[in-house]
N, C-alpha and C positions, 0 to 999 in steps of 0.2 A: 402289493405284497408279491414278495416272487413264488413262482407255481412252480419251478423246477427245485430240486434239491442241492444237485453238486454243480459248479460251476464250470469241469474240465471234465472230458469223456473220459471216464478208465481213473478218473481219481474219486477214488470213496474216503478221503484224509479230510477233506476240506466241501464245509454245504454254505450253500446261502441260509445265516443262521434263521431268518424269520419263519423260513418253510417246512424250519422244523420246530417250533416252538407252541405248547401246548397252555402252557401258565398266562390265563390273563393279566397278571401283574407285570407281566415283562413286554417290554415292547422294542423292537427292531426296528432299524429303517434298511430300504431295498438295498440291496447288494451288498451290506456287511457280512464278510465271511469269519467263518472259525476252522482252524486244523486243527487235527489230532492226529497224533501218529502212535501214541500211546493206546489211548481209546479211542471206543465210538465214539465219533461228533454230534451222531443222531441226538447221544447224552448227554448233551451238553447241561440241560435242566440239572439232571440229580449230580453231576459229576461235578460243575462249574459254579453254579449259584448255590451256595452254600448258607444254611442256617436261616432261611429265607422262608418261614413259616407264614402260614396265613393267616395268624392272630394276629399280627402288625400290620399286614397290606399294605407293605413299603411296594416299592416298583422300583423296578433292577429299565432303566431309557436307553438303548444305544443308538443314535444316530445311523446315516447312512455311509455307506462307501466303508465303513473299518475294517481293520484286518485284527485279529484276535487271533495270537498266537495258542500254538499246545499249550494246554495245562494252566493258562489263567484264570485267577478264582476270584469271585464275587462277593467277600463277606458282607452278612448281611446282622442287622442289629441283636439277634438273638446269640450271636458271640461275642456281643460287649455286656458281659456280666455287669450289673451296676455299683457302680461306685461312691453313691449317695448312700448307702445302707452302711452300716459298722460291719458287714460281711459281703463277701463276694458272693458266694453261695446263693444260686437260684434256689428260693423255698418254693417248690411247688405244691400249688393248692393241694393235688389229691394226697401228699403226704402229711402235709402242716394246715390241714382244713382253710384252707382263704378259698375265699370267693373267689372263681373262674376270672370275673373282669378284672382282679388283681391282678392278675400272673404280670403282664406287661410292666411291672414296677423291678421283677427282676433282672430286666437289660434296661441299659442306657439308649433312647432311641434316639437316632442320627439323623435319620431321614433317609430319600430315597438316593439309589448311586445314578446319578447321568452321564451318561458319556454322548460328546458331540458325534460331529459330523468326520470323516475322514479320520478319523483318529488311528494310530498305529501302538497294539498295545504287545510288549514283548513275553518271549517266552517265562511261562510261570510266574507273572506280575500277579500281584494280588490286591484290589481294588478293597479298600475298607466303607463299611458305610456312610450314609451321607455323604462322600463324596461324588464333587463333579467336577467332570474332565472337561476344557474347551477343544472348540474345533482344532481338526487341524496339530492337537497334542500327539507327542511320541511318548510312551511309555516303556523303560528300559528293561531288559531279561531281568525278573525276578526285584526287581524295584517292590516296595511295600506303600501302595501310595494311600497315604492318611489324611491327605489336605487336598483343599481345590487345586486343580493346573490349568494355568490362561491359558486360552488358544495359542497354539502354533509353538509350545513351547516343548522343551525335552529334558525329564526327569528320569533319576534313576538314584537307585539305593536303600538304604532302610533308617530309613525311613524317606523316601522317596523325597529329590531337592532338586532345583533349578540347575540343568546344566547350561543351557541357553537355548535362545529363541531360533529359531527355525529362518524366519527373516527377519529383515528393518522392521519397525513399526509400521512404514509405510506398507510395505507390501502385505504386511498381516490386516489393517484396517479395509486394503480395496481388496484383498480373498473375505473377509467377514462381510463385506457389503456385495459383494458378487455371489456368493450362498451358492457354487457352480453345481456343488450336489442336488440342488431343487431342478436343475433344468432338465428342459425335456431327454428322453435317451439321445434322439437324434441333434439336437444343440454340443449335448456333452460327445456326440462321436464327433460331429465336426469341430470340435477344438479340441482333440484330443492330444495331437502333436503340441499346442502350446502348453497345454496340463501339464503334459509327460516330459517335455523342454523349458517348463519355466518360464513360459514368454508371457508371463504377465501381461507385459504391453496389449502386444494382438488379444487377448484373453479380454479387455478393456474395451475393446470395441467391438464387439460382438455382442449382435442383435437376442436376446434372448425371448425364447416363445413366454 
């Protein structure tokens, strides 16, 4: 887990989200960042993950290495009013007397949201429940994503669809089998230049701790 907060001296916009994250349900991996330039990013909790109560004990996964743009929101299943009932209408127990372990009949439960590894999510996207993001996914400004998206692929709109894939198949099978965000810091700084160049190739043969 990272011990420090911001990632840049003198920018308080953008933390390493894990180091600030207080909800056991939510879990980070190292060095996915969040900005805000709106609000605090400290806030990400109340501001970001939305309708995320803890009568369901869904779990909000994000991978490592992301970048989390301003103002992307989490919804979580207590904003899918349920649709099996002849009414939308949440009846809650303490007005309409049901038993407490009823209430969870008035949202439709989705499951938990996952997001991979590297993933790139844009500004004001909105992640619906259940869904999960593959590695490696771009997610476009303000996209409304409802469904799974495979790895290494780039959606955008609303209802969030396939613009295309990032690479060939090939190159996306040996980046899902190379897993480069597991390796050590010092492996990932010594291939940095092929990350940040593309060079697959040299990326392939390099020794991993």
């Amino acid at each position: 887990m990272m011990t420090k907060i911001y990632p840049r001296i003198g920018d308080k916009q953008t933390v390493y989200l894990n180091a600030v994250i207080n909800d056991l349900q939510i879990e980070v991996g190292d060095y996915t960042i969040y900005n805000d330039f709106v609000a605090d990013p400290l806030l990400f909790e109340k501001n970001n993950v939305l309708y995320h109560y803890p009568i369901h004990q869904e779990k909000l996964i994000i991978g490592k290495f992301c970048s989390i743009a301003c103002g992307t929101k989490f919804l979580f299943n207590c904003a899918n009013h349920t649709q099996k009932s002849l009414s939308t209408f949440p009846l809650f127990y303490e007005e309409w007397e049901l038993e407490k372990s009823n209430i969870t009949t008035a949202w439709d439960n989705k499951g938990d949201i996952v997001i991979g590894n590297d993933v790139w999510i844009g500004y004001e996207a909105v992640i619906m429940a259940g869904v999960h993001i593959g590695d490696g996914a771009i997610i476009a400004a303000r996209a409304v994503v409802t469904k799974d998206v495979p790895p290494y692929t780039i959606v955008g709109g609303t209802p969030a669809k396939e613009i295309r894939k990032r690479f060939d198949a090939e190159v996306i099978q040996q980046l899902l089998m190379l897993k480069w965000w597991d390796w050590s810091a010092d492996n990932i700084r010594q291939c940095l230049p092929y990350i940040m160049e593309g060079r697959i190739n040299e990326l392939l043969t390099i020794k991993k701790d």
